[in-house]
N, C-alpha and C positions, 0 to 999 in steps of 0.2 A: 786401941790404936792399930793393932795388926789387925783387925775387921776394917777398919775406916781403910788400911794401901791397901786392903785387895779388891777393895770393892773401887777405888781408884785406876787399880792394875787395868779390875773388869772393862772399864769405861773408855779407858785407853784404848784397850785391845780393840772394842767394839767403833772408835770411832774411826779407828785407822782400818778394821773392814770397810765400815760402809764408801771410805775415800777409796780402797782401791775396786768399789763394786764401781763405784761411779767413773772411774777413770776404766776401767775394762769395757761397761758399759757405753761411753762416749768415744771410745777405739770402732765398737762394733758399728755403729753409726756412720763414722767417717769410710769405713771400709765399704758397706751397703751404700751409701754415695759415687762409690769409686767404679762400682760395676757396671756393665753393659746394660746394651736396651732393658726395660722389665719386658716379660713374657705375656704375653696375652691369654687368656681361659684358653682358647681353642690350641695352643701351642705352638703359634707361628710369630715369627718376628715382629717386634713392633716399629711401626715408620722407620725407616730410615732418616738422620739427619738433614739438615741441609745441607750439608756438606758432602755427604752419600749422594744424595740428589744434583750436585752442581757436576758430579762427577761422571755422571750417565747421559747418553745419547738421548735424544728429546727423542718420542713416537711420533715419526712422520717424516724423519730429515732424513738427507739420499743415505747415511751412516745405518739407516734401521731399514732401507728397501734389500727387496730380494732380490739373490745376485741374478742378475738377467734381466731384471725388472723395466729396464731401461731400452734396451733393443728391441723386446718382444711386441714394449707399444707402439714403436715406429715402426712392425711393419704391417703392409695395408690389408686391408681382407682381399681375397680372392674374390676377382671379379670386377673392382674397383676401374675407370677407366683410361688409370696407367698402370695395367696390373696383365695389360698384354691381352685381354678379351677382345681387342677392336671397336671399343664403341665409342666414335668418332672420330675413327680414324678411313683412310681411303680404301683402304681394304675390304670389300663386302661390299660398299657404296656405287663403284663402278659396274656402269651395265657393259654385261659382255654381248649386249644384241648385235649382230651384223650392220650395219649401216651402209646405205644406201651406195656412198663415194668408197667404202671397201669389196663393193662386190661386181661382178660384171653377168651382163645376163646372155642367155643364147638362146635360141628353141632348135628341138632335136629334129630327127628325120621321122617323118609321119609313119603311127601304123595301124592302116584301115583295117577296121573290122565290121560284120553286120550294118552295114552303112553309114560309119561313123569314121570322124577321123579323127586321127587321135595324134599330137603332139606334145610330147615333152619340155615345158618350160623350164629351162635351169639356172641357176644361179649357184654363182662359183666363188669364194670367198678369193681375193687377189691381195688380200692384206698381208702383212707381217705377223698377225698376230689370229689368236684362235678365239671365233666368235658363234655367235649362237640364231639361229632362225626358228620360228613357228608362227607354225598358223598359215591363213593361206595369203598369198601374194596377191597384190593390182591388176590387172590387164586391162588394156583398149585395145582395140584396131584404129587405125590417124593413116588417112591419106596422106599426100606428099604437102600438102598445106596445112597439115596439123592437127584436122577437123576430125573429129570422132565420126567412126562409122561403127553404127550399130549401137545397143545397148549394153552397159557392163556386163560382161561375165557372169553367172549364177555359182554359186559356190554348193557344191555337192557336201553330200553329207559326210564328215568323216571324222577322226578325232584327232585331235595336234598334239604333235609331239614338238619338245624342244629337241634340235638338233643342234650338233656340235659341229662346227667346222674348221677344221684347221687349214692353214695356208693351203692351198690350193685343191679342197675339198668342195663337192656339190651337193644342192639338195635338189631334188625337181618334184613340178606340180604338174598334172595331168589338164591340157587345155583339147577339149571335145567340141565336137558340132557336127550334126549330120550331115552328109553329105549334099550338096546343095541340089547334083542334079537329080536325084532323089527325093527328096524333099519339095524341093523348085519354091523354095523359097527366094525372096530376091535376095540380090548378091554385089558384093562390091569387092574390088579388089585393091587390098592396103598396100599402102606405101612401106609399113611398118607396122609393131607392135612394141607400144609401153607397157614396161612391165615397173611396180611399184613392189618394193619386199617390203613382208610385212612392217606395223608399224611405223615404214616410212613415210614422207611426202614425195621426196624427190625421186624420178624416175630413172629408167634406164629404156634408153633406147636403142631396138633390134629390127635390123631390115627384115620385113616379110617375103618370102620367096616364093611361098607354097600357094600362090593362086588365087581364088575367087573365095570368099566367103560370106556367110550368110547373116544379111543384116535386119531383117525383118522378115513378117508373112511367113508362110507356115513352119514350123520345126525349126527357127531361126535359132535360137535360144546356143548360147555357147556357152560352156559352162566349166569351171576348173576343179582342182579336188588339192587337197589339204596336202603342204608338200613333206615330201618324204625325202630320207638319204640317200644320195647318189645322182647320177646326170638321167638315169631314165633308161638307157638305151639296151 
């Protein structure tokens, strides 16, 4: 009988272990439920929730641009053309050439030499404003009805310069032709001389004072040179 309760005792003892392995055991479980992400091999967090993720800025919204990001695109490259370059606007575009109704013409006092005469044509800018000449000027000779006498002018050799003229600045061209009674080519004597500045059409008209000059037959040839700064004189 005392063999039979202890081996009873035993059986007890051992059931009421395995009940509190199983209840310690099922504690552990519930607590390993209870814990944070699992860890990943490489050792870095695993996903974040949904929850984590409702709570973060999307990649792309103005919340995740760089600060400044927004100014620097609006403004324009250098050079653009409203960026102050000029291009299209009236600045650059406007010709500064002298024009025909801003200028008034004269011719100088003659100065012979080796049997040549030599005259200064001028042109004097009368504008308000500061404009530019080159190259070489028109000429005729026109009797008192208008009629050309003689053959244009020859343009001697030379090289043009733009010139600057401010309000009431000259430039003059050299107008030549030998002397006629030397020459004795035949001769006519102008009412006047048109003088064209360059580029232009429209003339200007200068009484001629200085005499006979030569419109054909030998040494006729009258000839000017490319105009230069100043009145000549």
């Amino acid at each position: 009988m005392a063999y039979s309760s202890r081996s009873a005792q035993r059986g007890a003892l051992l059931a009421g272990a395995i009940a509190v392995l199983g209840l310690l055991t099922g504690c552990g479980n519930q607590h390993d439920d209870q814990a944070g992400p699992a860890k990943t091999d490489s050792g870095t967090a695993a996903p974040a929730t949904e929850t984590a993720k409702d709570s973060s800025p999307a990649v792309g919204t103005a919340s995740s641009a760089p600060a400044g990001a927004a100014s620097s695109a609006a403004v324009k490259p250098s050079g653009s053309a409203d960026a102050g370059s000029g291009t299209g606007g009236k600045t650059g575009s406007t010709s500064t050439r002298c024009h025909t109704s801003e200028l008034s013409a004269s011719v100088g006092r003659n100065d012979p030499g080796a049997g040549q005469e030599n005259f200064p044509v001028v042109l004097t800018n009368k504008s308000a404003r500061t404009c530019t000449l080159r190259g070489y000027p028109g000429a005729a000779f026109v009797s008192s009805s208008g009629s050309q006498l003689g053959p244009d002018p020859r343009r001697e050799s030379g090289s043009p310069v733009t010139i600057t003229l401010k309000p009431g600045q000259s430039a003059w061209a050299g107008l030549t032709f030998s002397n006629p009674e030397i020459s004795e080519a035949k001769t006519a004597t102008p009412a006047a001389l048109l003088v064209t500045p360059p580029d232009e059409r429209d003339q200007l008209k200068v009484a001629w004072t200085a005499g006979a000059v030569p419109v054909s037959g030998n040494a006729s040839t009258v000839s000017l040179t490319v105009l230069r700064p100043g009145s000549g004189a």
